[in-house]
Steps between C-alpha positions, in 0.01 A plus 500: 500500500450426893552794691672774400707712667830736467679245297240323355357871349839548398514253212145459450546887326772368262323146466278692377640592198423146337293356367337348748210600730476530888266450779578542865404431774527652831273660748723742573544747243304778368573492108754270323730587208322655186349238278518210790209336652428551860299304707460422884456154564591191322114404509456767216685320279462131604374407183754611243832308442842670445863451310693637795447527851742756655572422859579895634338421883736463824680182505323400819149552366524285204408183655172604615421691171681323188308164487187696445658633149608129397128382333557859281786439335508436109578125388821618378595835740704517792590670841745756509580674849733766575398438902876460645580146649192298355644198338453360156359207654275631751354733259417241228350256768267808631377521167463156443830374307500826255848591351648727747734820410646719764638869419684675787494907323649819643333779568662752244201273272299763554682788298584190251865453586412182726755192533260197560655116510295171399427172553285243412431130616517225230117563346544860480801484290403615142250692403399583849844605598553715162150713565651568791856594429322720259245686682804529756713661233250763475613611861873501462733251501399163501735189563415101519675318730526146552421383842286633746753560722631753267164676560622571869828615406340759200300623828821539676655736235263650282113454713694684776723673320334829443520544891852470512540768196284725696682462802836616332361766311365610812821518693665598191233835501595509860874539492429763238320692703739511744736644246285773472241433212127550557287218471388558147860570385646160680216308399509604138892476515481132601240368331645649216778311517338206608280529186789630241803217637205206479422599129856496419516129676164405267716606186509249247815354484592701850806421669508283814408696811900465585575644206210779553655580811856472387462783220367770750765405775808659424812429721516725846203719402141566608303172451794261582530683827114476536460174400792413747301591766164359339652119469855531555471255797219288306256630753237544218582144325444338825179684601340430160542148521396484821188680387437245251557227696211638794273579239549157352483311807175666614323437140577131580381516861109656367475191229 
């Protein structure tokens, strides 16, 4: 693993649940996750080979540092990088035509209940892709997609995503203070519900969320007037696909 920081450390502590075993590099931690290998400088390890090389460096250092990992890579491994708007193809011509996979995760990884997308070029499609999707599904939610493309757009919804839960909830706590809660009480009020109305959504066999919203909306009460003034005008509709869309746009802009 090459480099590992807040995301990377993230899913190397579920990764880690496997089978497999780690070494990372990077000079700037202290201590890695229990049971992986930390070293501090490629040159420490120059003469081993490995299955996977995990790609967890800023996108705009991996040109200088990436071809040095190529000559250490197992006959039959691959790259996999979760460094946002890397390419398939740039990554498997840094490392010297290897099959490429890309994984764009969430940060909710780290407590397990991550939402990651993948993709993989034509060579990493197989095996390579399914160790992946695996060790991925260890995180959260994992979900193939077909094109790259897709990648960008799974970074528009769920990479970002979290933020724009956050931000709600936190003017969701707001307006409940306002009302006259403490910040304990509004906080555990909302995220309550938050928490309690997404579990019902996860339900097997769970209605639509129409229908969800439907059967706690009765006619001329509470939450229809609320709601009214939530997305009566389709402010919110609007405003979330706009959020996609900038999100989106800006993913394509850093490929």
């Amino acid at each position: 693993m090459v480099g590992c920081g807040k995301m990377g450390g993230a899913l190397l502590s579920h990764w880690m649940q496997g089978n497999e075993q780690f070494t990372v590099v990077d000079p700037a931690l202290d201590s890695a996750p229990d049971g992986a290998r930390l070293v501090r400088d490629r040159s420490e390890i120059a003469s081993e080979t490995f299955d996977v090389v995990i790609v967890a460096i800023k996108p705009q250092m991996i040109d200088d540092i990436l071809p040095d990992y190529a000559s250490m890579l197992s006959e039959n491994g691959y790259v996999l990088s979760i460094a946002a708007g890397c390419s398939l193809s740039r990554l498997s011509r840094l490392m010297g035509g290897a099959p490429a996979v890309r994984v764009m995760p969430n940060l909710p990884a780290a407590v397990g209940k991550g939402v990651s997308g993948l993709c993989a070029d034509d060579k990493g499609q197989g095996p390579a892709l399914a160790h992946a999707e695996a060790m991925m599904g260890r995180t959260g939610t994992a979900v193939v997609v077909d094109s790259e493309d897709k990648i960008d757009r799974v970074t528009a919804v769920a990479g970002s995503g979290p933020g724009y839960v956050f931000e709600i909830a936190r003017a969701y706590v707001a307006a409940a203070m306002e009302m006259g809660f403490d910040e304990d009480e509004a906080r555990a009020l909302v995220l309550g519900t938050i928490e309690g109305a997404t579990a019902m959504a996860l339900e097997p066999g769970a209605a639509g969320l129409e229908d969800l919203r439907n059967s706690v909306t009765s006619k001329g009460g509470t939450t229809a007037a609320g709601l009214d003034a939530l997305n009566g005008d389709g402010t919110i509709s609007r405003k979330m696909r706009e959020t996609l869309k900038a999100a989106y746009n800006r993913a394509v802009e850093l490929r």
